[in-house]
Each structure stands twice: as C-alpha cells, then as structure tokens.
C-alpha angles and dihedrals in degrees: 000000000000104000086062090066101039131007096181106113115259113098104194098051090045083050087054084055101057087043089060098040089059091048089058101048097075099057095039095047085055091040095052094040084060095051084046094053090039084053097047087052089067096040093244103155095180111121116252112252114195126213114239126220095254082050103258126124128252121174117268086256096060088048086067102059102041098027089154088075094070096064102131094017090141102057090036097063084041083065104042091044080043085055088045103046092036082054093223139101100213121052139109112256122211120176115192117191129159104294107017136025109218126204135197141153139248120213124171089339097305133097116255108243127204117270089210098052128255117278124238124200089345082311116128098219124180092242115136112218150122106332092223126175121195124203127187092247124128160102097300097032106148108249121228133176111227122184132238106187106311094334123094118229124193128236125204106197156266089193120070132232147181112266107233090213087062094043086049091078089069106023102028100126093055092039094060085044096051101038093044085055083053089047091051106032123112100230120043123201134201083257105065116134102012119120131202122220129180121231118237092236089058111144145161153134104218107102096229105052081040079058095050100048093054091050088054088042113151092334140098103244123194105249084220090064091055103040106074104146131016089263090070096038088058091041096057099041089060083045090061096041093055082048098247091121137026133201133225125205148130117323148183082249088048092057088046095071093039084058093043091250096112129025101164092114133019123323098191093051089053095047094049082047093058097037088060094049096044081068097069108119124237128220092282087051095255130123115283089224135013105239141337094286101042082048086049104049081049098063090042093055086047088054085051094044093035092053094038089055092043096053086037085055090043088044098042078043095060087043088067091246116139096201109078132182099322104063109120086236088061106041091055086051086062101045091054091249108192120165117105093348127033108220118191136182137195146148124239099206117069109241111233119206134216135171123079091278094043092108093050095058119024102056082068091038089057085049090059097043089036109236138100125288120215115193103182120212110246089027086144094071098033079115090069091036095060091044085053095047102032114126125219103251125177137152143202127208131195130197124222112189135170119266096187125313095297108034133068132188132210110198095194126168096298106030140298142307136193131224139176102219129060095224087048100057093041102059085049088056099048087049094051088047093054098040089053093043084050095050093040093052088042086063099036084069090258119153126193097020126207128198145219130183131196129186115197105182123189107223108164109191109240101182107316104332127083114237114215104212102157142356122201114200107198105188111180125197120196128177141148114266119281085248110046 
C-alpha cells in the first residue's frame, strides 16, 4: 500500500508512486531472476544484494517488492565508490562522459537526495535518492558558434555527435577528401563539416526517405551534398531525431587530439576538422579563429567555462539562490575584478572528478572556481565500488500530534496511542522509531547494526507561550550486509 512507500502527507502523489511501483515489479524481478540464474551458472552462492536509489543496499528480495526505489541506482553507487576511492565525505562530484555531464554532491559520506523526490517519466514521485542534474556537456557535445554583437562566441551542446576523429577509424580516407573539398571550395555553407551516416536499424516505407537511405549506404556522407532545398534539410533533421541517421562532425574530443590530450582516435582527421571550422566568418567577415590549434584551445577553455558555470548554477542552486552563473556579481568574481571592490569566489567543498577526460578538463575547471580537484585512481569502475561498499541504510519515522491541549497522540507502526504528557509520548515514540528502523534493516540483509535518532518538534510562539502542535522521530539503522 501506499503508506508503505511513502508516509509524507500528499495522497495523490503517494498513490502515483505506488502506480509506478507496480508498474516496475514485473521488469526487475525478471531482471534480478536472470542475474540469479546467470549467478547460479557459475556456482556463486552468495545472496544478491541490490543498489538504491540514495545509494544504500536492500536484498534482492526486497528489490522486488519495492523496485521504484532503485530509480538512479546506478549514479548513486558512482558517488558512494567516488567517496570511497577520493577518500573524503564531503566534495562535488561531476562525472563527464560522452553525452552529460552529471553532478551531484557529497555530504558526510552520503549523496544529497532530492527533498522533493526524484521524477520519473516527467512524474514527480516521493521517492528519496541521488539528487542528480544532468547537463548536455561532454565529450561529443555538438559544437555551434553563436554571436554577441560582432564577436563570435563559441557553444558546446546540449546535442550529441559523432566525433570525426572516432569515425575516422573506419572512413578516414574519404574524411580527409571531403573535408579538404570544404577547406578549398569557393562557397562555404552552415553545413560544413558535418557527415551523415545510416543506422543500422533504418527503416521506412516512404519512397523518399527509402531514397535517401540507399544514397548514404555504408558511407559517411557530407550533410552539405544531401540538403539542396529546405524540404531535405527538414527531412533529414526528423530522420536524425527518430534515430534513423546520425550525424558526424567537430567535437570537444575532437580539440583534444588536436591538443595532445587525447590520441585514442585519429589525430589528422581532427586537425583538418578544426582547420575547416576555424574558417566560419564573424560578424566583420574575418575567421573566427586563426588556425586548427588556436580553434582547438578555444573550445578547451569553453569545456572548462562551460562546466565551471554548470556545477556553480547546481551549487548556488542547493544554497537556495535564484541567480546562477551568469549574474554580473558573479561573473566578476570570476574574472578577479578588483578596482573599488575585491570580489572573490570559491567553493568549500573539493570537486572530485570522475569520466575518462576527467583528468583533461577539471584540474583547470578547480583553478577557475578555486578549490582543489581530486581525481581518484580507479575512478572508471567507482560504479562497481559503491555498490561494493554501500551500507543498508533505512529509517522509520513516528508522528506525535495534539490532540488538544491535553491530549497527545502517537500514530506508531500498528496503530495509535494517547498520553497525557509530552516526554511520555515521546520516549514511546522513539521506541517505536527504533524498533521499526531495527526490524526494516533486519530485513533489508543489514548486520551490526548503528543507530541515529533526530526529533524535529512544531512549536509555534502564541504570546508568550510556545504551542506544541506536532513532533516527527526519525530513528535510522545502518549496517554491512549480513553477508559481507
């Protein structure tokens, strides 16, 4: 029921939960009798413990009844294998992959979850885990050149493409040809330096996308040679957004070969790239950029701006302030004003930083924001650490309310029960909150189990006096796994 999810006050919301809770069981329960099977195969006996969403552990069991509460399993135990491996309790934890960047922070070892509780599907839902945010920031971030009176200012997302130095391992010989033709020829289009490739799940049964498919084939082609009037533009944009096509074109990851920070893929193909983008006009005609690696350091200094003002907006954020990274305040903070007033800005927890270029980029990014950058070894496989460290961790928590003046009661796990004094009602809810946490983590596979306890009272001041309206006891129990 849904009580048993959620006890804040909101039925309909709690009654969405459950919705979506039932909706859930079905898939993980498959999902976790495979991994059972799979385990058997090998003659692992060990029981099957399952990440939460706040980045704790319940039993596999457990899992299956209340699957909802693994929603964002995944970046929760990044962060708590991040805490492990950083050795520290308190950082802000950015993770850049390919596509996002994904921030979160660390307080006294634990993820902060979101007090709202986490969406699902554009539902707002009352379950507590990791408070993630997800920006459009990474490695393959389509770059763009966006204007600010007559000077040219470059854009790093928040759509995704292919990197040309990567599709160069298999299409490097008609890359160089085709982007050399772009570099030489006499009139230049928006679409220079883009490529088109087919999925290999393409399908349709409209005659002119099914043209269009067997034109591309097997081959890169520049987007410039299928787009002749604004019909095909359009068509091929729709094409891309039901994942029928991709496209290829220059990328951070790109500029970072081009730098020497990153020689995974093909270094030529990146430099012509950058050389033909360096070629877009401003506003006074001339070449945004003098050559490839000028082009290239630019768009290395805008990963690191861009991704110090996106964790400055999530942290200002979390500090209850409206205004993020692009209040004039702060962006003379940034820039070390000092005439008539000195402002300075920096951040007390250390950012730690995890994704394969994290150390390309954040070490420069906690120079600009002025604290310290950790960027822990094995920091590729802190997913499988947290889930390895992580804790059960559950809580119970029990109302006390008035009654009337006299009268106070105490709606514990069974039912409710009346007193006539404050301190009395109190210790039996305390009791009854530690007694529930006990029995919860018990069956949530925990061992050895600690306890906290925390008493928030409303006492609103009438006059003089102080007027007791409601008590919540939150008791918490946390403990390895029985089995660890």
């Amino acid at each position: 029921s849904s009580h048993e999810l959620a006890t804040d006050l909101d039925a309909p919301k709690r009654a969405l939960t459950t919705v979506l809770n039932a909706r859930l069981i079905g898939l993980l329960s498959d999902f976790i009798t495979a991994v059972e099977n799979s385990l058997k195969s090998f003659k692992i006996s060990a029981p099957l413990m399952i990440v939460k969403g706040d980045g704790s552990l319940i039993t596999a069991n457990e899992a299956k009844v209340r699957p909802i509460e693994t929603i964002y399993s995944g970046p929760a135990a990044s962060l708590v294998g991040a805490c492990y491996l950083a050795k520290v309790d308190n950082a802000v934890i950015a993770d850049i992959g390919g596509t996002t960047t994904d921030i979160a922070i660390l307080h006294g070892g634990q993820p902060r979850l979101n007090p709202q509780g986490v969406k699902i599907g554009g539902w707002r839902t009352m379950v507590k885990a990791v408070d993630m945010h997800t920006f459009g920031l990474g490695g393959d971030s389509e770059i763009s050149v966006e204007f600010e009176g007559l000077d040219a200012n470059l854009v790093l997302g928040p759509k995704r493409v292919t990197p040309l130095s990567l599709l160069a391992l298999e299409h490097k010989e008609s890359l160089l040809r085709d982007l050399e033709k772009q570099l030489n020829a006499d009139f230049k289009t928006d679409y220079d330096g883009y490529f088109v490739l087919l999925s290999p799940h393409a399908s349709s049964a409209d005659s002119i996308e099914q043209s269009l498919f067997s034109s591309i084939g097997n081959q890169a082609v520049p987007l410039r040679n299928l787009i002749q009037r604004r019909r095909d533009r359009v068509l091929i944009h729709k094409l891309v957004a039901q994942k029928h096509l991709s496209l290829a074109a220059l990328t951070p990851s790109d500029a970072a070969h081009v730098l020497g920070l990153h020689t995974a893929w093909d270094t030529e193909v990146a430099h012509k790239a950058c050389e033909l983008f360096a070629q877009k006009r401003d506003k006074r005609g001339e070449p945004i950029s003098a050559d490839a690696p000028s082009l290239a350091k630019w768009i290395y200094q805008q990963v690191i701006k861009q991704s110090a003002n996106l964790l400055l907006d999530t942290l200002l954020e979390a500090d209850g302030f409206s205004s993020g990274s692009g209040h004039e305040l702060i962006k003379s903070a940034l820039k070390n004003h000092s005439r008539l007033t000195k402002l300075r800005l920096e951040l007390n927890y250390p950012l730690l930083g995890l994704g394969a270029s994290a150390g390309i980029y954040y070490p420069e990014v906690g120079q600009y924001l002025k604290t310290q950058t950790i960027i822990p070894e094995h920091a590729d496989v802190a997913n499988a650490v947290g889930a390895v460290m992580g804790l059960v961790r559950v809580e119970q928590e029990i109302r006390v309310s008035a009654v009337s003046q006299d009268l106070l009661r105490v709606h514990h796990l069974t039912g409710s029960q009346d007193f006539n004094e404050l301190q009395a009602a109190l210790e039996f809810a305390k009791r009854e909150a530690l007694e529930g946490a006990k029995q919860k983590a018990l069956s949530a596979g925990a061992r050895d189990l600690e306890y906290s306890l925390d008493i928030q009272e409303s006492k609103p001041k009438i006059g003089d006096e102080s007027l007791f309206l409601e008590a919540r006891v939150c008791a918490k129990a946390y403990g390895r796994p029985r089995f660890a």
